[in-house]
N, C-alpha and C positions, 0 to 999 in steps of 0.2 A: 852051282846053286840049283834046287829045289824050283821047278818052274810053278810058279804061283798065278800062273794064268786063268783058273777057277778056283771061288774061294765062297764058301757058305758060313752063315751066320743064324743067329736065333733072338728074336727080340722077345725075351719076355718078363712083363712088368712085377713077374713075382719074384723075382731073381736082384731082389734091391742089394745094396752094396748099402746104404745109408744114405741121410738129409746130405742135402748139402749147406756147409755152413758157409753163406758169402763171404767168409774172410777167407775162402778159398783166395778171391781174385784180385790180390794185396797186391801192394807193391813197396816202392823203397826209396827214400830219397834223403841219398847223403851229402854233405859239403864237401864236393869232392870234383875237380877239375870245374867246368862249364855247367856242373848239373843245376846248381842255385842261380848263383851268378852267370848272365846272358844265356839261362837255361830259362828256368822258371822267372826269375828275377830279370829287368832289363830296361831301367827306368826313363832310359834315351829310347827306347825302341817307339817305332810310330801307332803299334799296337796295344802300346802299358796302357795301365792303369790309373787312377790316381795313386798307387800305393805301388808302380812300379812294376807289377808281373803283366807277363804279357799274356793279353787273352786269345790271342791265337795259339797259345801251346795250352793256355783253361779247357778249350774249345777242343782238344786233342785228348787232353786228358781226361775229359767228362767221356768223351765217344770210345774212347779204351773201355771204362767201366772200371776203373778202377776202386774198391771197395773200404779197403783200409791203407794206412800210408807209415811201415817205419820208416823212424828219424828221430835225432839225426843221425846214424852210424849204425853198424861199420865201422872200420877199423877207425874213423872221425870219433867215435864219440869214447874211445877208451884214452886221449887227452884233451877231454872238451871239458870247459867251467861254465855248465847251463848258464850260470849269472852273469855271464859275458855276453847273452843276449837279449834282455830285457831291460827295461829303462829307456831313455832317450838316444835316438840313435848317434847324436853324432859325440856321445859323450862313451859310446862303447868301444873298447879298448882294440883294438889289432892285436892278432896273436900267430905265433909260428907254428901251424901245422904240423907235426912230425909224419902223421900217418902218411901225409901223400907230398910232405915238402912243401906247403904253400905257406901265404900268408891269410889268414881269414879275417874279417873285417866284421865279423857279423852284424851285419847291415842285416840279416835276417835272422830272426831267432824264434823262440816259441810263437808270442804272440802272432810275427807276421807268417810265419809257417801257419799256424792255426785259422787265422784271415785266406791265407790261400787256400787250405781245404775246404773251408765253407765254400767260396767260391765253384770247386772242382764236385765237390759234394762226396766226399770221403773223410773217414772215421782217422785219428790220430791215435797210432801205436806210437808209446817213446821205448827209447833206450835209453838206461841210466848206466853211468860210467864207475864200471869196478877193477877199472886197470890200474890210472893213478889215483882215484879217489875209494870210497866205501860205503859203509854203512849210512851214516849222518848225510851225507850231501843227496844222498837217494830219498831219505826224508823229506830234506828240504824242497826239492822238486814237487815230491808227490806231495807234501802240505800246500805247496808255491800251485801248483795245478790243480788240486782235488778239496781243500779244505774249504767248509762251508761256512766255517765258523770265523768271528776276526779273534788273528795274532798279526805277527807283525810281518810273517810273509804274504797274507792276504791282504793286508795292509796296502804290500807295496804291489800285489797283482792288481787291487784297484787303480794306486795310481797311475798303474802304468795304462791305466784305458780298459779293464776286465773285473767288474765286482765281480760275477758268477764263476764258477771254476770251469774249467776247461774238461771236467769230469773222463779224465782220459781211463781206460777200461785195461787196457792190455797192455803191460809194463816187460820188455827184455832185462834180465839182468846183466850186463855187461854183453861181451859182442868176440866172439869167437877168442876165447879163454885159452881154449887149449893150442894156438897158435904160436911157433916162436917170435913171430913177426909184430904179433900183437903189443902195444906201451902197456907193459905190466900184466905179461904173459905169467900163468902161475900152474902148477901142476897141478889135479885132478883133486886132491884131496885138501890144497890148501883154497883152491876156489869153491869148491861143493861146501866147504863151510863158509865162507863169506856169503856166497849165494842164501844158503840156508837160512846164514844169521838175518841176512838183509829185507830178504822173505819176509821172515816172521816178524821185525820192526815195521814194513809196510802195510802188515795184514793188521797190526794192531793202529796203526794212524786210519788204512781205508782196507775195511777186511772184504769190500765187493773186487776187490784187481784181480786180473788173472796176470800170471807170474809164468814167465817163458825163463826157463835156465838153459844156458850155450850145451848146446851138443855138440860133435867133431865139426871139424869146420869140411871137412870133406870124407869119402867111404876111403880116401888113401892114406888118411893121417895112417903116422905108425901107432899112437894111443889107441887110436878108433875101434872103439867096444868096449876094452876097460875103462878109456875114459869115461863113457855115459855111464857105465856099470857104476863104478866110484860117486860119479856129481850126483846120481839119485839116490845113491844109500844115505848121500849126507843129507839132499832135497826132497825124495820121496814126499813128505806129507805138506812141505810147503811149500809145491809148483802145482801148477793144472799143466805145462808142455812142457815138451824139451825142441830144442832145434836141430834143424839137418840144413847144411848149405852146399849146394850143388853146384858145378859149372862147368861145361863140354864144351866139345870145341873140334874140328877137324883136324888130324895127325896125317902130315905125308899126305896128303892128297888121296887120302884113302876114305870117301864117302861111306862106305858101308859098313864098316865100323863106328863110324860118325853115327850112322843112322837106328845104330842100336841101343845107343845111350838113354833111351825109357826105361831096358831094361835094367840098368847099373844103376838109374835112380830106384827103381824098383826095390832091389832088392838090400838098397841103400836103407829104405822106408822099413821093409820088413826086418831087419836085423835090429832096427832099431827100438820098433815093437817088442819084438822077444825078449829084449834086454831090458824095456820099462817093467813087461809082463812077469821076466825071473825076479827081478825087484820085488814087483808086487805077491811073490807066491812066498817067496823068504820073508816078509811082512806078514804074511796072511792078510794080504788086504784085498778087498775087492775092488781097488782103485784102479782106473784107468791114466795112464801121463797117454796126453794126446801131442802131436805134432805137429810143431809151429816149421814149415819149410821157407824160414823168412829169410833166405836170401837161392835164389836158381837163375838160371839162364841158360845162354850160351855167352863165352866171353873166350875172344883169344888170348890168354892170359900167356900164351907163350909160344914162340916161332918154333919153324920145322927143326930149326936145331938144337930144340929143348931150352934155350935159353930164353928166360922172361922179358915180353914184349910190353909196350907200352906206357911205359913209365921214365919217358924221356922230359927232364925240365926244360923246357924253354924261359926266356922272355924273363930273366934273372935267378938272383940265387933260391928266392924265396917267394915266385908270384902269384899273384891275385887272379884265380881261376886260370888256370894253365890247362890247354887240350891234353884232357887226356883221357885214354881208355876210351877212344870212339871210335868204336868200332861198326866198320859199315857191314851190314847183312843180308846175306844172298836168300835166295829162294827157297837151298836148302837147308840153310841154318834154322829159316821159318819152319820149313817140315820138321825137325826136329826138335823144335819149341814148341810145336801145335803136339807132338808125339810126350814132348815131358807136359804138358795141361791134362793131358787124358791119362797118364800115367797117376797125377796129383787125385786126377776123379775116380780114377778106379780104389785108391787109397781114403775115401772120402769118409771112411768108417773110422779111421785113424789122425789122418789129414785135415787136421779143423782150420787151420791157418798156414796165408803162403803166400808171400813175399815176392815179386818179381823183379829183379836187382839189374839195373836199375830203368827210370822212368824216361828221363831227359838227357841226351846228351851221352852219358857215360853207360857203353854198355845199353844200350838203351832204345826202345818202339819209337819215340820220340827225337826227331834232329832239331836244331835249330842254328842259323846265322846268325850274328850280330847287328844289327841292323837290318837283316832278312828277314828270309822265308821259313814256318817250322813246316816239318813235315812227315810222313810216316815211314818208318825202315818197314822191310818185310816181315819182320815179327810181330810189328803192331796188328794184322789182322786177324790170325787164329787165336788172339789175346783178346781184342775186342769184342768178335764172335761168339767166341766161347763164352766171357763173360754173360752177353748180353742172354744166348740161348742154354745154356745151362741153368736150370732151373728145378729147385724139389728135388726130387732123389735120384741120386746117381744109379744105375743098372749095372750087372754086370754082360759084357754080350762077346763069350765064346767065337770065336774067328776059328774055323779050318780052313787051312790055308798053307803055300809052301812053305821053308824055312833057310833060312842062310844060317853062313858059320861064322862066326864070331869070335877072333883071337883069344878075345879078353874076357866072353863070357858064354862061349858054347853056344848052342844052337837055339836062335832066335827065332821067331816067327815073323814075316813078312808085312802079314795086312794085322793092324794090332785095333781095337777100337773102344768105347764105352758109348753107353745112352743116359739121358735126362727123363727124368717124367715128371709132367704136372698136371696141373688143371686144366688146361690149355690145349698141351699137346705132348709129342716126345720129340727130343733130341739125338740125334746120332751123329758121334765124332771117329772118323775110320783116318788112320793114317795108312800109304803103304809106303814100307821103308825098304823095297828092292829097289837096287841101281838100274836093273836091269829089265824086270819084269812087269809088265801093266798086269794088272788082276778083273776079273767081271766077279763083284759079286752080288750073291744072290741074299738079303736076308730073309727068315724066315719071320712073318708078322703075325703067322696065326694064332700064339699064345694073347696078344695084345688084341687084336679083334673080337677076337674068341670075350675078353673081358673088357673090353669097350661097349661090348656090343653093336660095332658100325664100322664100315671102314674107313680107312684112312687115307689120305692125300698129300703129296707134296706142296708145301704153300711158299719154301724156300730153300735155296740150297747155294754152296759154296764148294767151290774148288783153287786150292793153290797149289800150282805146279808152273813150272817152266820148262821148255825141252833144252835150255841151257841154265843150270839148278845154281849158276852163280854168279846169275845178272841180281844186281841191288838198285834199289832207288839211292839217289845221290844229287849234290844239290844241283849239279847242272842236267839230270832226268830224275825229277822226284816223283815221275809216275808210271816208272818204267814198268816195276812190279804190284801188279795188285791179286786179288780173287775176280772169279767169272765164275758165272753159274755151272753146277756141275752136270752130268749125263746120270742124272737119278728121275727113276720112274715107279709107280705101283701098280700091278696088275694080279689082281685078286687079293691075295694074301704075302705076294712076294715084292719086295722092295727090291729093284736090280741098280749098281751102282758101277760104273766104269772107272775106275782105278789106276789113274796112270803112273808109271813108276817113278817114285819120288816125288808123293801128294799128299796131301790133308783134305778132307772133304767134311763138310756138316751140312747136315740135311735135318731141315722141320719137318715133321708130321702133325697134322691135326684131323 
């Protein structure tokens, strides 16, 4: 490896990349294992509610910054019957889950999904179901959510406790389409028309929606290209996004391939650009399809011997929140989650919206026991951060620096970073991704003083690293991993940052 021991940077504020749109710092929350029920949901717990959620994981959720929230699904929502959760709760039906083998109870459904965002203080993105259902029942929602006028599904959102609509803004159509795994999986050309048709019935009940169509569900499908190509020749004039879902993970005990994976979202992001953009040039149009990255993470979705992990039933044939996909998270999984946030900010010209899969429980920043304590995994903090210090326009900010090599995708750069600016101040998010290498570096601030006109100061700063990169917090040491302040200073014009290897670091300026 390329010793990345000195590494130089350039901060300058004329080098914008674009706004940044807060639904950058979404999230996601499906009926799936523990994430509703004695996640969010937990009406025996000594912290509930009157209405049952508990507010020590509100109190979690609020301090993440979370911005927007799809739901419900995920593979959940391609055999969900919205009607199944509205009305009085103890008269709502039980139903058998296919997607993840349970039984669902909906004991929670729009309204009290929507009661718990107030709460958390986050925007409601739905998914409407185009696996077993279509057209008509994607009406029904959006009139049941969004009409202002009385018929008889507003009717019944009064009585159910909601004269005013829930004015939900941002609509999925269905939920990774092109999957075989998917209830009412369909090929490219027979979904891009249902999508289209469905489109254009919603535009004409509520023509303000923005409309997200399923892009690949990952850069490996084997469709992946023609499929987007296909779903927007049929969708082209009636979506505003399309989607990309992403999810890494450590192979073999091999970190540094691990720690490259911003680049594979990267270029995940860019191909899929070109392929809105060759759409748009065979149209002659000057339209932009932006992208919705509503579902990423890190998820072990599969052991070192390639076979798929976590998806073990317990506790009967068909049960009621069953653990699953909890996945605990080390210090480097954080580094590599703080590296795909900056990856989404550098993309922020394209990247209007992004989903982090998921919140509670499954996959997820968020733990919680039954009767216990919630607490935060290692990924909750360069998520929280990030949120909170991200702000205005994203920068771009050039790293020279060493480089590793990368099986799967050539030669990588070590120290990777982006910046924020605002009224206030600026942002700097630097990861380095050597196993091996600590980095000093140096940025350069003179473009931004120079147009400040004054210098500048460190007023805050973060560092997450461990010298053992896969100690996790866990319920019997939930504080094992957190941030401490980093070794960042300014003297004159130059920003000097210490780097240790396998870290995230975000530093304010004002």
């Amino acid at each position: 490896m390329t010793s990345a021991t000195e590494a130089t940077a350039r901060l300058d504020p004329h080098d914008e990349i674009a706004d940044i749109d807060r639904r950058l710092f979404g999230g996601f929350v499906e009926h799936l294992g523990r994430h509703i029920y004695d996640g969010i949901f937990e009406p025996g717990h000594p912290s509930a509610d009157a209405d049952g959620f508990r507010t020590d994981v509100i109190e979690l959720v609020k301090e993440l910054g979370v911005s927007s929230i799809r739901y419900p699904g995920g593979n959940f929502v391609s055999g969900y019957r919205w009607e199944d959760g509205i009305g009085p709760v103890a008269e709502r039906p039980r139903r058998l889950d296919l997607a993840w083998h349970s039984t669902e109870t909906n004991e929670v459904g729009l309204h009290e999904f929507q009661a718990w965002l107030d709460r958390v203080g986050s925007d409601l993105m739905l998914a409407v179901n185009l696996g077993t259902r279509g057209t008509q029942e994607a009406l029904d929602l959006l009139e049941y959510a969004n009409a202002d006028t009385r018929t008889a599904w507003t009717d019944q959102r009064a009585e159910n406790g909601r004269a005013a609509p829930f004015g939900v803004k941002m609509w999925c159509l269905g939920n990774e389409m092109d999957g075989p795994w998917q209830i009412g999986h369909k090929n490219a050309d027979d979904y891009g028309a249902l999508a289209s048709q469905t489109a254009k019935a919603m535009r004409m009940l509520d023509p303000g929606v923005e409309l997200v169509v399923c892009g690949s569900s990952s850069r490996s499908m084997p469709t992946f290209g023609s499929w987007e190509r296909t779903v927007l020749e049929h969708t082209f004039d009636d979506v505003d996004f399309i989607s990309c879902h992403s999810y890494y993970q450590e192979y073999d005990g091999n970190a540094q391939e691990f720690l490259a994976s911003g680049v594979d979202m990267a270029r995940f992001i860019e191909s899929v650009v070109s392929i809105a953009d060759a759409v748009a040039a065979t149209k002659k149009s000057d339209k932009r399809i932006m992208i919705s990255f509503d579902e990423w993470n890190v998820w072990y979705l599969f052991n070192p011997d390639g076979t798929e992990s976590g998806h073990e039933f317990k506790g009967g044939a068909w049960p009621v929140a069953p653990r699953l996909l909890e996945d605990e998270y080390h210090a480097l999984d954080a580094v590599v989650f703080a590296d795909l946030m900056i990856t989404l900010l550098q993309h922020a010209d394209r990247v209007r919206s992004a989903s982090l899969a998921q919140l509670v429980n499954v996959i997820a920043p968020i733990m919680t026991e039954p009767g216990g304590p919630a607490w935060r995994q290692t990924t909750f903090f360069p998520f929280s951060i990030t949120s909170r210090l991200a702000q205005g326009r994203a920068l771009r900010v050039p790293v020279s620096a060493g480089t590793f090599t990368s099986d799967k995708l050539g030669e990588v750069e070590a120290v990777n970073a982006v910046a924020t600016i605002d009224d206030e101040g600026v942002s700097l998010f630097v990861v380095n991704r050597s196993t091996t290498d600590a980095a000093s570096l140096r940025v350069d601030l003179e473009p931004l003083v120079r147009v400040l006109g004054r210098e500048v100061a460190v007023v805050e700063s973060h560092l997450m690293h461990e010298d053992d990169m896969y100690a996790a917090n866990t319920l019997e040491d939930r504080e094992r991993v957190g941030v401490r302040e980093a070794e960042a200073s300014v003297v004159g014009d130059v920003l000097s940052l210490t780097l240790p290897a396998v870290s995230w670091t975000a530093v304010r300026l004002a």
